[in-house]
N, C-alpha and C positions, 0 to 999 in steps of 0.2 A: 504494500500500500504506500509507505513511505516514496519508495520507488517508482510509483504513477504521479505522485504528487509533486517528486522530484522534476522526471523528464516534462510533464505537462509545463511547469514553472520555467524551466528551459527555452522548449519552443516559446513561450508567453514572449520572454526577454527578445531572444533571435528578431523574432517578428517585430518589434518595439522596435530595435535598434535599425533593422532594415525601411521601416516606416520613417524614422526620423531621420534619413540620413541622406543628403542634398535637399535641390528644391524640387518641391512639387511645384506643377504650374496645371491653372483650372480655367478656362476661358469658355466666357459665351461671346453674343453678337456684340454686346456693349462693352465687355470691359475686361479688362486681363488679370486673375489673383494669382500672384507671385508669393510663397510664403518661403523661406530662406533663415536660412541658420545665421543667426549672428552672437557668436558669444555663448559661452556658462550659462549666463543670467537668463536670456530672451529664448533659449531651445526651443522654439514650435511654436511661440506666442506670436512673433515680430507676422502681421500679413501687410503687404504692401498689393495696394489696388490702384489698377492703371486704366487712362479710359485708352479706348483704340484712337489712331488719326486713321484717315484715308491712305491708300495705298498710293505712292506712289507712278508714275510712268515706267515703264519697263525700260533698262538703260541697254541696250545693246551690246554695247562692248562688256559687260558683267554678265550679262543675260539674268539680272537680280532685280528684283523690287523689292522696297523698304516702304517699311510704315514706325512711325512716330508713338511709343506710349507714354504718356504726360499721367503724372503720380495724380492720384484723386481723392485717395484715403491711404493715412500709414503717418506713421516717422517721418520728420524731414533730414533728421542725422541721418537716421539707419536705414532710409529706403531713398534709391537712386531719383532724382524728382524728372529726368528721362531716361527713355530706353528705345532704341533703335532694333528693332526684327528687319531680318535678312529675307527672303526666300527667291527660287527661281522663278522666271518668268513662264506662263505659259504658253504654248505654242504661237508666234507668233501668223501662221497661218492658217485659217478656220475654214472650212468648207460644209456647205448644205450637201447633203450625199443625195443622189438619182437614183434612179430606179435603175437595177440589172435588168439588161438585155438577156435576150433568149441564146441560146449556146448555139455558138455557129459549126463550120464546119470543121472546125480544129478541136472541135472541146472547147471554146475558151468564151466566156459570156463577158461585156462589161457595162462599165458606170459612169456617167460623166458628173462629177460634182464643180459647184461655183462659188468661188470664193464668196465667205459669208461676207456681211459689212464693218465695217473698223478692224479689218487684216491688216496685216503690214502693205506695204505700197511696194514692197519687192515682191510680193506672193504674186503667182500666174493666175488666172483669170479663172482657167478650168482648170482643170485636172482630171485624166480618165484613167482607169483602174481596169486592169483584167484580172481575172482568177477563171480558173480550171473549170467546167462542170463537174458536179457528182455523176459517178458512172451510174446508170438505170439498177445496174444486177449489186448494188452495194450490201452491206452489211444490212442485216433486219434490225431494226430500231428494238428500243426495249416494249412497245406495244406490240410488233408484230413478231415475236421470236420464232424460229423456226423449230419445228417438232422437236423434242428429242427423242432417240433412238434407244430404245434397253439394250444393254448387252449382256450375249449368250454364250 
C-alpha cells in the first residue's frame, strides 16, 4: 500500500514539473495569453495578455509576414509591452480550379484553372493541369468488394 501511495505521489510531481516548465501560449481571435516563468517568486502566476495587430504585407524576399502584439493586461516590468510573431507567407498564387475534362485518347483528362483575384502580378493567368484517368477494370472500392473464395 505504502508502495501505491508512493509511485502514485511520483507521477503527481513528474506531471507538475512537466506542466510548469517553459511557456504555455493560448490564443483566440482577439488576443494572445502568454504565461512564462519569471523567477522563485512569480512560478505560474506572472500571465501577460496581448491584443493581436493586423498582419502584415507579405515581404518577398523573406517570404515572412509579421504581426505586432501590444501588452493589454500583465506587469509592465515583467511582461515585454511588445512582441513581434514571424510566420510564412502563403502561396503567393491562388487559383479557382475547373472542371476535369473527359479522358482523351492517351488516358490523360484535364483542368484549366484562373488565377483567383489579389494573386501576385507574376502569377500566369491560367494554368492547366493533366492527370492520368482511372483504369475502368480498377480495384473494387470498399462498397463493392469482390466475393471471397473459401479454401479447400
Amino acid at each position: 500500500m505504502k508502495w501505491l501511495a508512493l509511485c502514485v505521489l511520483a507521477i503527481i510531481v513528474v506531471i507538475s514539473l512537466a506542466v510548469a516548465d517553459g511557456e504555455v501560449w493560448e490564443e483566440d481571435d482577439h488576443e494572445v495569453l502568454i504565461r512564462s516563468e519569471r523567477g522563485a517568486k512569480n512560478r505560474g502566476k506572472q500571465e501577460c495578455r496581448y491584443g493581436k495587430g493586423a498582419w502584415s504585407e507579405c515581404d518577398p524576399k523573406t517570404n515572412q509576414r509579421s504581426r505586432t502584439l501590444s501588452l493589454k493586461k500583465g506587469n509592465q516590468t515583467s511582461c515585454e509591452p511588445t512582441k513581434t510573431i514571424q510566420k510564412k507567407c502563403k502561396k503567393a498564387c491562388r487559383y479557382e480550379k475547373g472542371t476535369w475534362s473527359e479522358c482523351n485518347v492517351q488516358s490523360q483528362m484535364t483542368r484549366n484553372d484562373k488565377l483567383k483575384p489579389n494573386s501576385d502580378t507574376s502569377c500566369e493567368l491560367t494554368r492547366q493541369i493533366s492527370k492520368k484517368c482511372k483504369a475502368k477494370n480498377a480495384k473494387p472500392t470498399k462498397d463493392k468488394k469482390a466475393p471471397r473464395r473459401n479454401r479447400q
